[in-house]
Backbone as CSV, one residue per row, in Angstrom:
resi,resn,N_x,N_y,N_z,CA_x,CA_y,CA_z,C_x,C_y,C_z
1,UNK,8.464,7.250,37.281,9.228,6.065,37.634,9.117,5.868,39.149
2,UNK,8.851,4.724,39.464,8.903,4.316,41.100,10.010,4.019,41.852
3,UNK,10.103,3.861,42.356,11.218,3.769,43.653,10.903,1.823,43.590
4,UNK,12.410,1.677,43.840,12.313,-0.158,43.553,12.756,-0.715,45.216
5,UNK,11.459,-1.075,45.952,11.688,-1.190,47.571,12.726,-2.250,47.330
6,UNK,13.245,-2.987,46.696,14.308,-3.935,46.896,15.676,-3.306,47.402
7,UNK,15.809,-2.092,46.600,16.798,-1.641,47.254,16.763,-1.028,48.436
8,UNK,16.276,-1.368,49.049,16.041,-0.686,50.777,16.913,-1.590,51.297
9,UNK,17.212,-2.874,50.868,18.678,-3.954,51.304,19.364,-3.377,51.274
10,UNK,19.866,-2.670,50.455,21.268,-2.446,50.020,21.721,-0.813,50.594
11,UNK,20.597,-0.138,50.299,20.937,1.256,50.705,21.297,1.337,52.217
12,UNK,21.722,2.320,52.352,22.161,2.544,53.820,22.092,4.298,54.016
13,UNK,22.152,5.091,55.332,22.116,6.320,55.445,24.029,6.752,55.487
14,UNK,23.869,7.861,54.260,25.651,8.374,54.448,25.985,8.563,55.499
15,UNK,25.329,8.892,56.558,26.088,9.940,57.727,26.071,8.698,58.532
16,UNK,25.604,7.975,59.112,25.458,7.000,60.495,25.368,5.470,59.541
17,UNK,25.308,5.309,58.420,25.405,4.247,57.530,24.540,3.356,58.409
18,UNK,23.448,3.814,58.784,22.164,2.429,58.842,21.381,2.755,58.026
19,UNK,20.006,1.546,58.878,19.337,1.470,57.720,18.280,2.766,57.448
20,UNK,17.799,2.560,56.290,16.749,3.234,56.332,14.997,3.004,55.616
21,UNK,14.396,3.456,55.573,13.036,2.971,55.459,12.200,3.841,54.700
22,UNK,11.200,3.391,53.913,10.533,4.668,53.003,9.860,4.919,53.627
23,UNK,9.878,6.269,53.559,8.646,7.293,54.589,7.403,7.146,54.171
24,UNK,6.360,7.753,54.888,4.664,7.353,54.957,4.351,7.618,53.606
25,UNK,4.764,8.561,52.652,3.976,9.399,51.154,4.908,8.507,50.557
26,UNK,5.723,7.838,50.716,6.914,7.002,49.321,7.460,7.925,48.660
27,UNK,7.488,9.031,48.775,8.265,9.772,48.450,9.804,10.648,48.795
28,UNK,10.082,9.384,49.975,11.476,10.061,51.139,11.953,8.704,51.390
29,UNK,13.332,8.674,51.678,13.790,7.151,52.851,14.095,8.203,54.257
30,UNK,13.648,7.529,55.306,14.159,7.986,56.442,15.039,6.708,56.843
31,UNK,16.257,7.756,57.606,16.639,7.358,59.011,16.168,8.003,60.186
32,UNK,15.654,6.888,60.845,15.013,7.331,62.039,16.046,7.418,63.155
33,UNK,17.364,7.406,63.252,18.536,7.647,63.975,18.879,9.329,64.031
34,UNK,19.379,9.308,62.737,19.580,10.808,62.386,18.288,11.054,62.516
35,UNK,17.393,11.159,62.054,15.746,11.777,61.847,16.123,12.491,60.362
36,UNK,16.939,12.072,59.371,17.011,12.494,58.467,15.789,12.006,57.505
37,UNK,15.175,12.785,56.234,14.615,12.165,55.641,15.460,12.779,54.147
38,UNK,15.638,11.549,53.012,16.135,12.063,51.444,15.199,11.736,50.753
39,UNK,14.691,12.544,49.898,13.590,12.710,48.741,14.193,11.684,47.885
40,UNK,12.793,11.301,46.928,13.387,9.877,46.076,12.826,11.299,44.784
41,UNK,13.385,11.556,43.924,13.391,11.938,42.697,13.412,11.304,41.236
42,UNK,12.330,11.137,40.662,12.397,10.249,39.470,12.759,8.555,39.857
43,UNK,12.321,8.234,40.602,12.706,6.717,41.426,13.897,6.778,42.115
44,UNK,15.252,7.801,42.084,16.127,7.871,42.286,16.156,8.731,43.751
45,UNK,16.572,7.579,44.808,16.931,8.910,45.955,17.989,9.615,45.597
46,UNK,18.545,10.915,46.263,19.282,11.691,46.657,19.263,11.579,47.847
47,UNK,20.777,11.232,47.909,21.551,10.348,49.594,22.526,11.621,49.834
48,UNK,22.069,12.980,49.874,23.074,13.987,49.843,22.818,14.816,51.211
49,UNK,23.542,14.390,52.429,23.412,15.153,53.750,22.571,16.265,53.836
50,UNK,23.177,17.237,52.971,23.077,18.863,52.715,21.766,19.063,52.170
51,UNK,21.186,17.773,51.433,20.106,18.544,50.843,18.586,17.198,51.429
52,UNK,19.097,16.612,52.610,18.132,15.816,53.460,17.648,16.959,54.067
53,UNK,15.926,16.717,54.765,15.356,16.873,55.268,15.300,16.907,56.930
54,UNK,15.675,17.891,57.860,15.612,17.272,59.330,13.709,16.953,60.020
55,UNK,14.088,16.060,60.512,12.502,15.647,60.743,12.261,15.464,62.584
56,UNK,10.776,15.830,62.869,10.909,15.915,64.346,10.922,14.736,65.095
57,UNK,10.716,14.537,66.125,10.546,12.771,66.769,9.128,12.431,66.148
58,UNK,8.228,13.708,66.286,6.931,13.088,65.918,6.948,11.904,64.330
59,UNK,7.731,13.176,63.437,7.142,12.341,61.786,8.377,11.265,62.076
60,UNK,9.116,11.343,62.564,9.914,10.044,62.740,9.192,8.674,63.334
61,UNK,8.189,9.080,64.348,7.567,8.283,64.920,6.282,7.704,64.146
62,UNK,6.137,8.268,62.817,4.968,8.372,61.863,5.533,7.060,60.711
63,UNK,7.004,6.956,60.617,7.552,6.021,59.660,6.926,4.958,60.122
64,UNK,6.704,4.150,61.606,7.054,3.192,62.112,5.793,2.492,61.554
């Protein structure tokens, strides 16, 4: 199942509640604020702090 980019409107990041953006493989949304990245699982992200990804400036700078 794919990830449905429409909802990239609507979603937002839990911790700093902006936006966020699908990462380079489509397989993550980043916030490039936090430098958080959440895995999309079965089309479904997981928006769960604890189990995001911390990411460096570089792959943050890789979303753009």
């Amino acid at each position: 199942m794919a990830f449905d980019k429409k909802l990239l409107e609507v979603l937002a990041c839990p911790v700093c509640k902006g936006k966020l953006v699908l990462g380079e493989s489509n397989n993550s949304l980043v916030c490039r604020f936090d430098r958080l990245a959440y895995d999309i699982k079965g089309g479904i992200p997981v928006l769960i702090e604890a189990k995001a990804t911390t990411l460096s400036l570089e792959q943050v700078d890789a979303t753009r």
